[in-house]
N, C-alpha and C positions, 0 to 999 in steps of 0.2 A: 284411390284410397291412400296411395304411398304419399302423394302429399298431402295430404291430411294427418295421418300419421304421423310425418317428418316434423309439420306445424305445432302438433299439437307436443309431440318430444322438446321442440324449441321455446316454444311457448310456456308451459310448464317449469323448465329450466329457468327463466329468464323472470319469472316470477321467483321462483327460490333465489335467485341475485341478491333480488329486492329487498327477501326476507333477510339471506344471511348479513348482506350490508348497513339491516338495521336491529341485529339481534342486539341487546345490552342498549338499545335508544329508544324505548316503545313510541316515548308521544304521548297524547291521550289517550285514555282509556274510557268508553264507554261500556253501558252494558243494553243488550237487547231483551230477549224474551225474558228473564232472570238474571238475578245476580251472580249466576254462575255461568251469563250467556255473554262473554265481553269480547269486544272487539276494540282494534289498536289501528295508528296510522298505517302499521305497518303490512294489516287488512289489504285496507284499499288500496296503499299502491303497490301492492304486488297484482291485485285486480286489475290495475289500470295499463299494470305494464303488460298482462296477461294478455287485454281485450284487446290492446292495441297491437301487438302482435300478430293479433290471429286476424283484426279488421284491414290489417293492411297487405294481408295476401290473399283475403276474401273479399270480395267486394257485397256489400248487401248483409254481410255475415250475420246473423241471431243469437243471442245470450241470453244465458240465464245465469247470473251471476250472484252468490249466497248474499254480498253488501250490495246496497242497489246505489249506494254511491255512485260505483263504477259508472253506471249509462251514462249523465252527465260528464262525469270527469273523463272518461275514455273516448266523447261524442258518439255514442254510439246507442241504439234504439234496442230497448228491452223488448227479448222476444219470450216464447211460450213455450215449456214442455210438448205442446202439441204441435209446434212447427215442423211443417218436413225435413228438416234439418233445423239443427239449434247446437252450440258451445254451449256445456254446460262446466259450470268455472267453481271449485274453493279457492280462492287465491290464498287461504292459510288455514287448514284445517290439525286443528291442537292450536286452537291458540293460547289457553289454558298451559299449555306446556311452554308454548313460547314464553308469556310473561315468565313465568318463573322460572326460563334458560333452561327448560329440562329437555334434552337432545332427540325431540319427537314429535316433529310437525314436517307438514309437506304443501303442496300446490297441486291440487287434484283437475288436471284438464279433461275434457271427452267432449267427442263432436257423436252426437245422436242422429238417427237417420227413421224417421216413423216410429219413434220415441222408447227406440233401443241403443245403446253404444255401437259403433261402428269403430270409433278408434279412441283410445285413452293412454295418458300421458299422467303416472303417479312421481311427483321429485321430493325424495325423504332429502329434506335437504341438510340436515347436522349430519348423516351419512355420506351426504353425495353421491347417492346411486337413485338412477331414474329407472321405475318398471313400466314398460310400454306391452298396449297389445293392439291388434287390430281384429275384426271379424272375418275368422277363418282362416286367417294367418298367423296363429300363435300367441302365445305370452312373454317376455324376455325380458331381463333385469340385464342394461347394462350387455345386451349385445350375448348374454348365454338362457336359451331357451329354458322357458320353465313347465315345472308338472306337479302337481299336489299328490301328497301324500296317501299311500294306500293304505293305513291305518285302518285297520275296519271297527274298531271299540273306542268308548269312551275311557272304559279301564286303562288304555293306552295311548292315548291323548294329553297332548299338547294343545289347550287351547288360547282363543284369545277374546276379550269381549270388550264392552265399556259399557257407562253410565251415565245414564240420562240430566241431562240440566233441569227438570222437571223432577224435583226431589219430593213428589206426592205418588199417586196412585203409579204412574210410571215405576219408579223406582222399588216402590212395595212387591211388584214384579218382576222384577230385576233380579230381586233380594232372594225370590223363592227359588225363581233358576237358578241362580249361583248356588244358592245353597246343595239343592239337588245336585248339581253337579260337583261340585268343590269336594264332596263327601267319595268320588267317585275317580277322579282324573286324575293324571301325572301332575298338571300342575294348570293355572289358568295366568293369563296375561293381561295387562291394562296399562295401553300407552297413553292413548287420548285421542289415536286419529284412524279413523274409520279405514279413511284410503289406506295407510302403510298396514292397516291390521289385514286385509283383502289382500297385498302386495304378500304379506308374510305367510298367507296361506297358498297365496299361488305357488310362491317358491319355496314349500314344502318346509319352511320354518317350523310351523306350526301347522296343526292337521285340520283345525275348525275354528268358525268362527259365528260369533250371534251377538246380535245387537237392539236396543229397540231404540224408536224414537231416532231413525237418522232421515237426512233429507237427500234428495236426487244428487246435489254437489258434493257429499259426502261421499257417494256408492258407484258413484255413475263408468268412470275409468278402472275403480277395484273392480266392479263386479266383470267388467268384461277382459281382466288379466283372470279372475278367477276362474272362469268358463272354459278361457283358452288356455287353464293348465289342466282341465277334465275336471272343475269342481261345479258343484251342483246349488246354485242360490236361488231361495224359495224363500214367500214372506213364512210366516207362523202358521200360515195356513195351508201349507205344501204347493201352493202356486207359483210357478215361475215367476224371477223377480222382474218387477217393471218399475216407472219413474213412482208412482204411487204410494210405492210398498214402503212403508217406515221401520219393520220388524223383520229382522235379517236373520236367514239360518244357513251356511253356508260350510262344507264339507266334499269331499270326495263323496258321490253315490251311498255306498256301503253305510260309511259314518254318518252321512247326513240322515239317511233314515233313524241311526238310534237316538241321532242329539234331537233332531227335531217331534220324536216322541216324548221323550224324557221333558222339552218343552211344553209341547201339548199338555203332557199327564200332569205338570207342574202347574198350569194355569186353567186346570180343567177344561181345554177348549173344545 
């Protein structure tokens, strides 16, 4: 596992290179799902530097990769969330923040093992601080172990969330938790990137976290730094989170029970 781990630390880093070297040069810009879903050159080859990273001290290695760019440009064969092992790669998650140089995107690595994280490698990279964890070996930002917040109320909450690219029924959803909440808490947060939002609750930045509409590359290395600082991530429906789950609710024990009712009761689920 340590080298996987160590891979996946390297890797992750060596992508955020890619990115910091080409911040202020985007390239083109397309868009995917929406007009709010766009991707830059500077996507893919942080991707390519990612894959190829990781394929050159795996042999056979499996990706799942957010741009599918990457398998041809890295030569490398797209694999499945279901493989007994698989890399599952953001090579720039905020890219929204990137274009407009606002200092809050990262490279989200995790190698999955029976389609849970084993090791994950998160690099905020305007920060320069990489949060790494492994299974059953901890959470650590930068080499000092982490623990989440024992915070037990929302009354007393710091949280953090984001919003859907999906500016219809997703979002009218969104709207009512926030609301519910926002009436209620110290304060709420909105970077843009899923992973450093998961980083910031490990390391006790902030005490909770919920999201909807995110994808396995999005969650995959946060959720397993959040687990390994004793935090508790469940979709909406209070199930353990797996590659599947797109509705994120994510706290310490205590807090997770009241945020993830307060969600419930908010969407009558």
């Amino acid at each position: 596992m340590e080298v996987r781990l160590e891979t996946a630390i390297a890797a992750a880093t060596a992508g955020g290179d890619v990115l910091a070297s080409r911040a202020g040069d985007l390239g083109s810009i397309r868009t995917k799902s929406s007009a709010f879903d766009m991707v830059t050159e500077a996507d893919i080859a942080s991707g390519v530097a990612v894959v190829r990273f990781i394929a050159e001290r795996f042999e056979g290695a499996r990706f799942v990769v957010e741009e599918p760019e990457v398998y041809s440009l890295a030569g490398v064969a797209e694999g499945s969330l279901d493989d007994p092992e698989v890399w599952v790669i953001d090579p720039l998650d905020g890219t929204t923040s990137f274009i407009h140089a606002y200092p809050c995107y990262s490279v989200s690595v995790a190698c999955l093992q029976g389609g849970q994280p084993v090791v994950g490698a998160v690099r905020n990279v305007p920060a320069r601080e990489t949060t790494w964890a492994s299974l059953g070996g901890g959470a650590f930002l930068d080499g000092r172990r982490l623990q989440c917040t024992s915070t037990a109320t929302i009354r007393e909450s710091l949280m953090i969330t984001g919003f859907p690219y999906d500016r219809t029924a997703t979002l009218d959803r969104q709207l009512l938790v926030f609301e519910r909440i926002m009436r209620d808490v110290h304060g709420v947060r909105r970077d843009g990137s899923a992973a450093i939002d998961c980083c910031h609750v490990a390391a006790g930045r902030a005490d909770a976290f919920w999201e909807f509409g995110l994808m396995p590359w999005d969650l995959a290395a946060g959720v397993l730094a959040l687990r390994e600082s004793g935090a508790l991530v469940t979709g909406f429906d209070a199930e353990e989170w797996t590659h599947s789950v797109k509705d994120v609710c994510a706290a310490n024990p205590t807090l997770h029970a009241e945020l993830l009712a307060v969600i419930q009761e908010s969407l009558a689920l």
